[in-house]
Structure formats: C-alpha cells, structure tokens
N, C-alpha and C positions, 0 to 999 in steps of 0.2 A: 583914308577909309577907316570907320568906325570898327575894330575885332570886340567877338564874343568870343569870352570864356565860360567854358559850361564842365561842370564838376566828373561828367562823364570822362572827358578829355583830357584832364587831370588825371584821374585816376588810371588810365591808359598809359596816356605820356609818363608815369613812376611804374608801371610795369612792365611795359616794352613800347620802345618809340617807334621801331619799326611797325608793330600793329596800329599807334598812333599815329602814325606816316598814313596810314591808310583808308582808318575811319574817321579820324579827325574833319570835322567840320574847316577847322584850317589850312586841310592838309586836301587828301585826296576824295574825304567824303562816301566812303563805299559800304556797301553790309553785304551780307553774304544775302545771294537769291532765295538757295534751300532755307525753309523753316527751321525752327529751333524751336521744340514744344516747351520748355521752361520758359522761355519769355513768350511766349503763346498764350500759358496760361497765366502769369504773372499781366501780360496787356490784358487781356478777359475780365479778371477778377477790377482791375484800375478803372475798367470801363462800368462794368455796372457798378460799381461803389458811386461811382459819377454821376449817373446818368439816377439812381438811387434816391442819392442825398441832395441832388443840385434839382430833380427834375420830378421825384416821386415815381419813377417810371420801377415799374418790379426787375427783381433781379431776370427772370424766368423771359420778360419782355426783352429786356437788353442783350442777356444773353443771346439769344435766339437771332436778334439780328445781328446781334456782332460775330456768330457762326457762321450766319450766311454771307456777309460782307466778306468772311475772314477765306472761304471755302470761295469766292469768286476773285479774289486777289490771288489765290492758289494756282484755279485755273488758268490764271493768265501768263503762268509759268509752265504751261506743260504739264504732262501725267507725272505725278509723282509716285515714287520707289513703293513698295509694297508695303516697306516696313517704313514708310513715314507715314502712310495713308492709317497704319495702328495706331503709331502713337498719336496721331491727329486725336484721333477717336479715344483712347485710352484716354490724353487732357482731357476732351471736352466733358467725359464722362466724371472725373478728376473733380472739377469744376464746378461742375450741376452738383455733383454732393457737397461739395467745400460751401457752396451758397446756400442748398437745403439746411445745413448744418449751420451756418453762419444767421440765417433768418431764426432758426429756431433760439439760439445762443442771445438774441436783441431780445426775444421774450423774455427770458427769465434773466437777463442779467439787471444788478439791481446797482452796482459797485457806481464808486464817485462819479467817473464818465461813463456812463450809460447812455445811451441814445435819448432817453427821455432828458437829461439833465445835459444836453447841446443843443445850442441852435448852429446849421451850418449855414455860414456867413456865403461863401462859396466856395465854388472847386474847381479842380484846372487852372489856374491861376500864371499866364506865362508872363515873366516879367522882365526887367533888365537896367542894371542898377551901375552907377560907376565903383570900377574897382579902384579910382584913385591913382592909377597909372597913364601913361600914355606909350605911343610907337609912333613915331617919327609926328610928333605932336599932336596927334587923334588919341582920342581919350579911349582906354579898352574897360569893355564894359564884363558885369557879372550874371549870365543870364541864362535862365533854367523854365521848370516848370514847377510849381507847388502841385501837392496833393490836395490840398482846402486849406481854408482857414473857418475856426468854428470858434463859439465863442460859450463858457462854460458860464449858462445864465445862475446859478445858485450866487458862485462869489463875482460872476462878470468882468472873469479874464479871457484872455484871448488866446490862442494858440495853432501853431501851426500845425496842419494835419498832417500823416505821414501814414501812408498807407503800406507796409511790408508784407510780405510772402515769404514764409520758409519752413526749409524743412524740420528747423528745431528751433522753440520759441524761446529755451536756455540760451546756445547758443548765439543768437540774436542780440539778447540783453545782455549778454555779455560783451556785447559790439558795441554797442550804442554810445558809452563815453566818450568816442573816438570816431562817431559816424560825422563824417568831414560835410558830407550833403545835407544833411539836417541843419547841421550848424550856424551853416553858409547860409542853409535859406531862414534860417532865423535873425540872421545878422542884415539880411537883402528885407525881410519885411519889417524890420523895425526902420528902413528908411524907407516904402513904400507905405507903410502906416504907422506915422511919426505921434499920431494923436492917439493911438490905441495899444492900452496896457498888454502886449504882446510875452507870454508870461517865459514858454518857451515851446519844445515840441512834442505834441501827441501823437503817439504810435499805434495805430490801428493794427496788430500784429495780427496775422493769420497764417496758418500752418498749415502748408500743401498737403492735407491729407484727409482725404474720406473717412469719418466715423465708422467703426464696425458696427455693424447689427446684431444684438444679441442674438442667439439661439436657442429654437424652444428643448427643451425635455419632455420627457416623456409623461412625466407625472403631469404636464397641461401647460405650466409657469414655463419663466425665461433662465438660461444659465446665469448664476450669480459670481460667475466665475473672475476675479481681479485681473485676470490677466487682459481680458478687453481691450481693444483699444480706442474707448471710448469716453464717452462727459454721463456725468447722471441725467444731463438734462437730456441730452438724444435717448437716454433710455427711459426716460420717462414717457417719452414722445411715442419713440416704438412700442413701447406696452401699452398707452393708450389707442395708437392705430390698430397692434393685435387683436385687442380684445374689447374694443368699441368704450374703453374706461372714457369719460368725458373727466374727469377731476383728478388735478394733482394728488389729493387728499387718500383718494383709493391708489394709484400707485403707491405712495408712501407708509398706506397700511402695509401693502404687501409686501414690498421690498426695502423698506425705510432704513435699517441698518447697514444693507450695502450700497443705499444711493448715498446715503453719509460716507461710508468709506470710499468710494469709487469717486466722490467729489474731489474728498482731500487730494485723491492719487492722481487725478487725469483732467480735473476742471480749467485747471490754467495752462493746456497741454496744446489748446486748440487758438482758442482767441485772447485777447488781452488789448488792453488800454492800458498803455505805459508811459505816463510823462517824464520826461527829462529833463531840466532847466540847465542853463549856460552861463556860467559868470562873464562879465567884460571881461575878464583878464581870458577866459578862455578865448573868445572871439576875438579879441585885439592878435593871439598867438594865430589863430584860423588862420584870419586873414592875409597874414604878415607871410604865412605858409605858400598861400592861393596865391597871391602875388608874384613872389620868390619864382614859383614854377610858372606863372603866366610869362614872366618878363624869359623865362629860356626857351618855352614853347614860342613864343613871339621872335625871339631872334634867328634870321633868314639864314646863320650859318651853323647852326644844331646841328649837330651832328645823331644820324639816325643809325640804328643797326638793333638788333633782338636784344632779348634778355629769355632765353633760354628755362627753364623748370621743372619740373616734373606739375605742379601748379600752374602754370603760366600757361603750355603749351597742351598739354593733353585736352584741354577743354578750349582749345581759342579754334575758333571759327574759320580763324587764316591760314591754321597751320600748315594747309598743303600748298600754300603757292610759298610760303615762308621755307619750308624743306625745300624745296624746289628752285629757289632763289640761292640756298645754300650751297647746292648740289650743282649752281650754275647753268642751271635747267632756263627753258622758256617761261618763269614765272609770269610774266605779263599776260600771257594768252590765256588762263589761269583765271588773274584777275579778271579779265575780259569776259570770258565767258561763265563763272562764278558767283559773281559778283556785280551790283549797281552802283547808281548815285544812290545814296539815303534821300527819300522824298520829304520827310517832316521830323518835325523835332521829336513827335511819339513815339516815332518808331526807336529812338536811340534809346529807351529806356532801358537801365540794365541795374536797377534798383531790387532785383530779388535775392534774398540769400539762398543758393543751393538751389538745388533742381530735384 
C-alpha cells in the first residue's frame, strides 16, 4: 500500500509524536470537534483568495458563503459555548476588514508583483510526487496542497504561490529561510512542471489585523496622529468616503506630508509580496531532511510518547486528553467524545503563523 507524507505531519512528528500519534493521517487521523477561530480565519481568507484569483468571484461573495457553510458545519455539532459563539463573530468581523483592507491595498499597489503584473496560472493545486523511498517495497509518496501557481508575465517566470496569515509580517520573513513547506512544494513542482522555468516561492503575506480608522477633530479634518495603526492607503480611502473627495490628488493636497510619513512607517505592515528563491544545494539538504523523518514515521515500532513545553502544549488542541493520559485517567473517552476522523485534506491546514 502506497503511504503519503504530507509536511503537516512532519512537522508534528518533530514536535510531539504523541500529538502525531493522533492527528497523523498515518496514524489515528482525529481533529479536535470544537473550533479554533485562527484557523477559522486563516481557512476564510485561503478560500476567498481562491475562489478570487481561480474564479473572479468577489471577495464579499465568497465570504458570505463560506460563513454560511461554515455556521451549518457548526450546527451540526450542537450549541456552542457563549464565548465561542464571540469569537466566531469577532473573526468573521476580523476578516471582512482584513479583505476590505486587502481589496483597497490591489489598488494602489504598484511594486514588481502586483496583481496587474501576474497571470494566475491556478489554485488549489493537490498533487503527489515520489519521495524516492519505499516501505516494504511500495514507493512513499510526497503529497500536499499548493497555494497557486502564477506566472510573472513582464520577465515570464514561474512561481509558486503561498498564501500566509500572520500576526507580524517581520516576524514571518524572518522565518521564511527555513520554511520547510514552501521548499518542498518547490522541490514537488519542479517535477510536476519539468518544462516550466519555476523561479521559486511567492508569498502573499497578510497580517491578521483590521486597519484603524482615522478619527475626526474638531477643527473638521482627520487626526494626523503616527501612532495609527494604519497604511496611507486606507487613509486615503477613509478621507475620501468622509468627505465625498473622488481624487487621490485632493487627499494628498491636504494630508500629503503625513501620508508620506505614515507610508514609510506602516505600509509594508499590512500586506507584502515577498519572493524567495532556493538553491539545489538547499533542496537536495530539504529533502534528504523529509526523508530521514518519513522513513521513522513509517517504521511500525516508533516509539510514541510527548514532548512536553511551555510552547508545545499551552496551545495544542489535545492537551486535555494528553494530561489525562498522563494522570492514567480515561483519556480515550476524551478522545471519543472531543474529537473525529479528519474528513479532507483542507481541513488539516495549519499554514498560519500566530493567531
């Protein structure tokens, strides 16, 4: 029987096996039933970028049904707690601004990868490549989902798309040298697309966070205040809804020294196109990495048990049947009733930094 290894599971199986014992697609396959509004809104944002760029559908359309799909999966679990029913609401609201904010941001950006200067080739992209190894002479394979692949028509290269969510867009790029998933799926489409100049990977960066709205004063104008936390371009936006301005031109009469300053301070705070490229020598080490750990995840006598953290554990999903397992407790019943089979490969997406 043919195994898939998927980057998710990896990255599991080197944090705690035990958790990999349990959501692992090889293993026991489970996700917690309760929601978890960071990947709530990290799948929202994946889905309309999708449905966007692949289908022309508005962000506002998509949304909307992916609310109500998302709100009838809900029900199907029982009334939920009071304070999940907020935060439900608190994302989606989360959301709607991150996309208002995201649509106005395609306007006025003008830089190398702009939306104007990509064709997208496609999106959602599920694929499944050999890793060059076998288990009990079945070939194990390497298989994920891509973001898109777009192609940058000025010089007509190729690139893999990567669409990211997080709380900080520094922090992020400072990750990215060592983003093991990107790599991989750079390394997986240059053998699904052997004929096309595949240059390396494009990061669609966005930053879980609503623009502030300026605020007016009293003299009629908006506050010029730097501390904002905002883009000049949302203020530009807002001053022309205020005050019915139709033209960049008259913003920039009136505020034109602090939409310069507030540019330099907060413009690249929000969104970003960041490409990355990958030497062979990086990819030949990837791999060799990806392997290493497939061929121990693959062996039937792994030994499984936690890895404990103050990282690890405050934020895992499992912890309470995990302590309870510890404690010699009935953790299965736990499992049982907590927890499912995982239905689709989307659901396992866990591609966001921070919440």
């Amino acid at each position: 029987m043919t195994q898939q290894i998927h980057i998710s599971d990896v990255r599991t199986f080197r944090q705690c096996r035990r958790k990999w014992d349990w959501t692992s697609r090889l293993r026991s396959n489970l996700e917690s039933i309760a929601p978890y509004p960071p990947f709530f809104t990290g799948k929202a944002i994946h889905a309309a970028l999708e449905m966007y760029y692949q289908h022309k559908d508005t962000f506002e359309e998509t949304l909307q049904e992916y609310f109500k799909r998302e709100e009838e999966n809900l029900a199907k679990l029982g009334a939920l707690w009071p304070q999940e029913v907020e935060q439900i609401a608190e994302q989606i609201d989360l959301i709607q601004g991150i996309m208002e904010h995201y649509t106005i941001w395609q306007s006025y950006d003008k830089t190398k990868y702009s939306d104007g200067n990509l064709e997208f080739v496609d999106m959602e992209i599920d694929f499944e490549v050999p890793l060059f190894i076998e288990q009990q002479g079945n070939p194990v394979m390497f298989a994920g989902r891509m973001d898109g692949l777009v192609k940058h028509t000025p010089s007509g290269e190729y690139w893999i798309w990567e669409a990211k969510t997080t709380r900080s867009i520094q922090e992020l790029l400072n990750s990215l040298a060592n983003d093991e998933q990107s790599g991989m799926y750079l390394w997986a489409a240059r053998q699904l697309f052997p004929n096309l100049p595949i240059k390396g990977v494009l990061y669609n960066i966005m930053r879980k966070k609503a623009p502030m709205v300026p605020k007016s004063v009293i003299s009629g104008g908006l506050s010029t205040n730097l501390s904002i936390d905002t883009t000049s371009y949302y203020f530009k936006y807002c001053a022309k809804q205020m005050f019915g301005w139709e033209l960049d031109e008259t913003v920039e009469e009136e505020y034109g020294d602090f939409l310069q300053a507030l540019s330099a301070k907060n413009d690249t705070k929000f969104f970003m196109r960041y490409p990355v490229y990958r030497s062979q020598t990086e990819l030949d080490n990837l791999v060799y990495n990806i392997r290493s750990t497939a061929a121990e995840m693959l062996d039937p006598k792994i030994a499984v048990y936690p890895c404990p953290s103050w990282n690890t554990c405050n934020f895992c999903s499992f912890r309470s049947p995990c302590i309870t397992m510890n404690a010699g407790g009935n953790y299965e019943s736990l499992l049982e009733a907590e927890y499912q089979v995982r239905e689709s490969q989307t659901s396992m997406r866990s591609d966001d930094n921070g919440s």
